[in-house]
C-alpha positions, 0 to 999 in steps of 0.5 A: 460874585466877589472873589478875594483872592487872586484868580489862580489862587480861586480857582484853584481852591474851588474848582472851575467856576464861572464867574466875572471877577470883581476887578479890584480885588485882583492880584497881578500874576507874576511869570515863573520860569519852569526850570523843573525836571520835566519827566517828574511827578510827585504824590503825597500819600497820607494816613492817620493814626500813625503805627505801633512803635516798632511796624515801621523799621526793616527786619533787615538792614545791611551796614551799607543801610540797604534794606535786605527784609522787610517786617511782617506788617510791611511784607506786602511791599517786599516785591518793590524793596529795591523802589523804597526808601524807609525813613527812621527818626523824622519829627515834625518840630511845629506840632503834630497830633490829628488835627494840627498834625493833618493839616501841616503835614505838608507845609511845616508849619503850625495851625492857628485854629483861631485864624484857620492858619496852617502855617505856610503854602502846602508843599504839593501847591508849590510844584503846583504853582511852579508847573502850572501853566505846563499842565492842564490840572496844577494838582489833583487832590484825592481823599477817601470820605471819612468816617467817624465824628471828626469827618467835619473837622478843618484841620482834620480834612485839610492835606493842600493849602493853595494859601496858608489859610486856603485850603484846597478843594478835595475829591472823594468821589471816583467818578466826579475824578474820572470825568475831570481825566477823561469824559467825553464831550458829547457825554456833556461834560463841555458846556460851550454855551456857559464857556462862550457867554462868558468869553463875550461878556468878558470882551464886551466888559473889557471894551468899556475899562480901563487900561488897568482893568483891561489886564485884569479881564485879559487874565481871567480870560486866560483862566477861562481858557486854561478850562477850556484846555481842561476840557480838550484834555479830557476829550483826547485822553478819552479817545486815546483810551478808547484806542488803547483796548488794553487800557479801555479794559482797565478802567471803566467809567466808575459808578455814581457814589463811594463803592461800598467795599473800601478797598475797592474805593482806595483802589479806585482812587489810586487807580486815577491817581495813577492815570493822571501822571500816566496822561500827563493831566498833572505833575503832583497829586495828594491822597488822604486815605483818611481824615485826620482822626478816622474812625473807620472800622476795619471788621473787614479785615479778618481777625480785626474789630473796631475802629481805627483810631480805638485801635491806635490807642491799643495799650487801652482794651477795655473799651471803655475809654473816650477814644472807643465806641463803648461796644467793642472791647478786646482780650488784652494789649497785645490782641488790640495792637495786632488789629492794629498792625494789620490795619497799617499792613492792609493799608500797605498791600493798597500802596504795594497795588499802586506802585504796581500800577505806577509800574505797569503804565509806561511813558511813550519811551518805555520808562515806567512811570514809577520810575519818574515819580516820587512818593511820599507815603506817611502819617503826621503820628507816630506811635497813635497810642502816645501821639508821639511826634517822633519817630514818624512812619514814613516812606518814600517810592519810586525813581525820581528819574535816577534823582532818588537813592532808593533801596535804603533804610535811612535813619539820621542819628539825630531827631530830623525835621520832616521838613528836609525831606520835604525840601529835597523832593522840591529840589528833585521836582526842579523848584528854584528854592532855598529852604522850606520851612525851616529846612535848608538842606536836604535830607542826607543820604536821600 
């Protein structure tokens, strides 16, 4: 196999493959010194379709900018207020929309879809980078399997870059995340055989190269290895949940496949998301709860028909448009952008279900791990009638070991480049960094 990229970058972008390297095309890896806050982790949560203009801001907010209410659509949060920082006015200044706007969410840029370019290195791949000899996942990248006829599309489906132009591998299946946390050995999870092979053509290569190959053979065994750990991770979490019954109650081995019910997919997701910070498996994990463009229906939700992105498009109820399935139509704007703001309140009860879940899971000193997590929950859209690029929904949750002012409602009194944000949840993360994309202070008031 002839590998491209240098092997961290490889097999961070497809999974832990087994193969030896092509020497040549080796990059040489360079020490980082891990200068983080080490109780920290960091989740991007990401929805499509952005929400109706006006869903996103409290319904009561002190002088101080403490948030005293939320709105109707976001009441599913009101219990976790006081962990919440709502954003007002965030833009993002290199495009936005389902496609460009998906996949440079998380790295500011802008997407060349001539050159599968997305501007720059994904903001949860550089923690990854940063971290990644301290954990036995850099990152865990999460997405529900989309629906509708963009699920094939690149920038659609792309959240994490590993390089401006290497996406992450994502997954939507429950169990393949399970058993990557927490299958056991003897379940054959661990194939010895293929790990040992290659570690002996490796040395037996190695005693025929050159000094400078040699290196090159010495860090991909180290890349072995680092599977290796990956294993013996999985094995110890799952003998530390077999002796935790409370634990052992929770969380079964998922079934093969997508749970047919959604919400019991998100749910499942977010669960293991929840666990692998618990575990320690990862410091930073991204979650696409949608592609970029999803046409999913949410006729599960009482009340509600149609598509989510016909939905977005509510000042549009004929049914008749390009965006709609050409057999759902609605009585009038009004109606359709109810449906559409009990999409973004649904979704927001599963965030509420997380946080709770992040609440419940305690570190071995008894801090619960939201309490040391930040979250950003969001969309690259905001109002999804106009794609308006302005005014984005988003949000951030948890602690962030007392490093996140949490509680509040901050609105900047000028437009404000996501990008900021971004840089100080970095900061927070420990990252010895100047700027982020075109960001070089941190958002105030944050």
């Amino acid at each position: 196999m002839f590998i491209n990229q240098n092997r961290r970058t490889f097999l961070r972008g497809v999974g832990a493959m087994l193969a030896l390297p092509c020497l040549e095309s080796f990059g040489a890896r360079q020490k980082e010194v891990v200068i983080g806050h080490p109780n920290n982790r960091l989740a991007y949560i990401y929805f499509p379709n952005g929400s109706a203009t006006g869903s996103w801001k409290p319904r009561k907010v002190g002088r101080d900018g403490r948030i005293l209410q939320l709105n109707q659509w976001m009441e599913p949060l009101e219990k976790y207020k006081s962990d919440l920082i709502v954003t007002g006015k965030l833009w993002t200044p290199r495009g936005n929309g389902h496609g460009a706007g998906t996949a440079t969410w998380l790295t500011g840029g802008s997407y060349n879809g001539h050159k599968n370019d997305a501007g720059g290195i994904s903001a949860d791949q550089l923690v990854a980078k940063h971290f990644e000899n301290t954990t036995p996942l850099p990152s865990l990248e999460l997405s529900t399997s989309g629906e509708g006829s963009f699920s094939g599309s690149l920038p659609r489906n792309c959240l994490s870059w590993v390089e401006r132009n290497i996406p992450a591998a994502r997954e939507t299946i429950p169990r393949a995340v399970f058993d990557k946390l927490f299958r056991r050995a003897e379940e054959g999870f661990m194939d010895r055989s293929v790990i040992d092979l290659v570690n002996d053509q490796s040395k037996s290569l190695k005693r025929r190269a050159s000094a400078s190959d040699g290196q090159k053979i010495d860090e991909y065994l180290e890349a072995v290895r680092s599977i290796e750990r990956r294993f013996e991770f999985a094995e110890k979490n799952s003998q530390k949940l077999a002796a935790d019954r409370a634990l052992t109650d929770t969380l079964n081995r998922p079934e093969p496949g997508i749970p047919s019910d959604h919400e019991e997919y998100v749910r499942q997701m977010f669960e293991l998301m929840a666990l692998s910070f618990w575990s320690g498996a990862t410091k930073v994990s991204s979650f696409m709860l949608d592609h970029g463009q999803s046409n999913r229906y949410f006729n599960f939700i009482p009340g509600v028909k149609g598509t989510w992105h016909a939905l977005s498009h509510w000042k549009d109820s004929s049914g008749k448009t390009e965006d709609d399935d050409g057999i759902t139509s609605w009585d009038d704007m009004g109606t359709k952008k109810q449906m559409y703001n009990a999409v973004t309140r649904w979704h927001h009860a599963q965030l509420a279900w997380f946080l709770g879940r992040l609440k419940e899971l305690k570190d071995s000193d008894g801090v619960s791990v939201l309490d040391r997590s930040m979250i950003m929950y969001g969309s690259s859209i905001a109002d999804g009638h106009t794609h308006y690029e302005r005014d984005l929904p988003v949000l951030l949750a948890g602690g962030g070991s007392g490093l996140l002012k949490t509680g509040n409602y901050i609105r900047p009194s000028r437009d404000t480049s996501m990008s900021k944000v971004h840089f100080s949840l970095l900061k927070r993360m420990g990252l010895p960094i100047d700027r982020f994309a075109e960001a070089k202070e941190e958002l105030p008031g944050i």
